[in-house]
C-alpha positions in Angstrom: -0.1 15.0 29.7 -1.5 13.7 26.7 -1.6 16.5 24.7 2.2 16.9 25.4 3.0 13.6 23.7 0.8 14.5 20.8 2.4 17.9 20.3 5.9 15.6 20.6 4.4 13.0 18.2 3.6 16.0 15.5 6.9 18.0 16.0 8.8 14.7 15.4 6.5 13.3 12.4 6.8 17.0 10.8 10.6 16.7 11.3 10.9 12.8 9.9 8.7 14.0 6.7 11.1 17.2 6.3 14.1 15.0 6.2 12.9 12.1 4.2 11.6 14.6 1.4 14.7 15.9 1.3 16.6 12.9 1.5 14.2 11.9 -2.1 14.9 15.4 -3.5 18.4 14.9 -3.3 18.7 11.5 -4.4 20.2 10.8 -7.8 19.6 6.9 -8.1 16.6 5.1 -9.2 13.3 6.7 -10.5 13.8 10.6 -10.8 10.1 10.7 -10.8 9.2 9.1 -8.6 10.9 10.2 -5.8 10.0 13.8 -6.7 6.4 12.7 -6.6 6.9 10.9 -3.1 8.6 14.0 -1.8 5.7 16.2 -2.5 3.4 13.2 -1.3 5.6 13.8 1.8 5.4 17.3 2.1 1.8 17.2 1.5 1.3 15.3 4.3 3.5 17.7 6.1 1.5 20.6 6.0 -1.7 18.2 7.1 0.0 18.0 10.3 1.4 21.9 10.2 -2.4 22.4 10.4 -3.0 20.1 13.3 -0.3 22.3 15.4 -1.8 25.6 13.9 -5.3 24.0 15.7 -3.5 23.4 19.0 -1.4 26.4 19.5 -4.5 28.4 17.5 -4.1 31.7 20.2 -0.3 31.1 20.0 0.0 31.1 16.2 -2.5 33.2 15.4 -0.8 35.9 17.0 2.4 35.5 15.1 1.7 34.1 11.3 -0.8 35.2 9.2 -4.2 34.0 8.6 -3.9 33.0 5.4 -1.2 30.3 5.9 -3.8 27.8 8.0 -5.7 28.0 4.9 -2.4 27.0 2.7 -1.7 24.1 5.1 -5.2 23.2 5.2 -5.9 23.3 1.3 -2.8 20.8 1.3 -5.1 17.9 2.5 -6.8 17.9 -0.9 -3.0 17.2 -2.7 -2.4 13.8 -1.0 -4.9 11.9 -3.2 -3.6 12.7 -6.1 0.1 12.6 -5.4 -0.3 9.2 -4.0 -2.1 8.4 -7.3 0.9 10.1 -9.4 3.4 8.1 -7.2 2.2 5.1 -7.9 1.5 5.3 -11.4 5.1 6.2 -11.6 6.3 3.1 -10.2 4.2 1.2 -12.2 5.0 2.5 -15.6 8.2 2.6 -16.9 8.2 5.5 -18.7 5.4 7.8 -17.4 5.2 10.9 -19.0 3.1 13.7 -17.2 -0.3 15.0 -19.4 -2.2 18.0 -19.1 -5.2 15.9 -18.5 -3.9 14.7 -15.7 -4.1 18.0 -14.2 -8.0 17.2 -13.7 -7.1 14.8 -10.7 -5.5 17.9 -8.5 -9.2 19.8 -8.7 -11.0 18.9 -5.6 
């Protein structure tokens, strides 16, 4: 029973961040920036939980998607740091204009 509502709590959180990224993608108003940053923050987290249902339904999914997309979900746990850091540095600064040194903070 209670691994029900968590597969129902993940189908519905993966959903809600599908649409609200979207919803920031599209969005014309405001900081450009920073919703594009939030919407990957969003996405990121996405895939975290992509992973989670890849762990429960491992003979399921396994049998259907390849092996190397766990590891592509997985590997997206390591982006939410740094886009959460992006984000808000974003909304802090004005004008906040992307450096190749900031590339250092997506190495894990």
């Amino acid at each position: 029973m209670v691994e029900k509502l968590y597969e129902y709590i993940f189908f519905i959180s993966v959903f809600m961040y599908l649409l609200f990224a979207f919803f920031l993608f599209t969005h014309k108003k405001g900081h450009r920036k920073s919703h594009i940053l939030f919407a990957a923050f969003c996405l990121s987290n996405m895939f975290v939980i992509i992973n989670d249902l890849f762990y429960i339904f491992r003979s399921f999914i396994y049998e259907m998607l390849p092996a190397y997309l766990s590891v592509i979900t997985a590997s997206s746990f390591f982006l939410t740091g740094p886009l959460l850091y992006f984000y808000t540095k974003s909304m802090i600064q004005k004008e906040m204009a992307f450096k190749k040194i900031y590339l250092i903070n997506l190495i894990p």
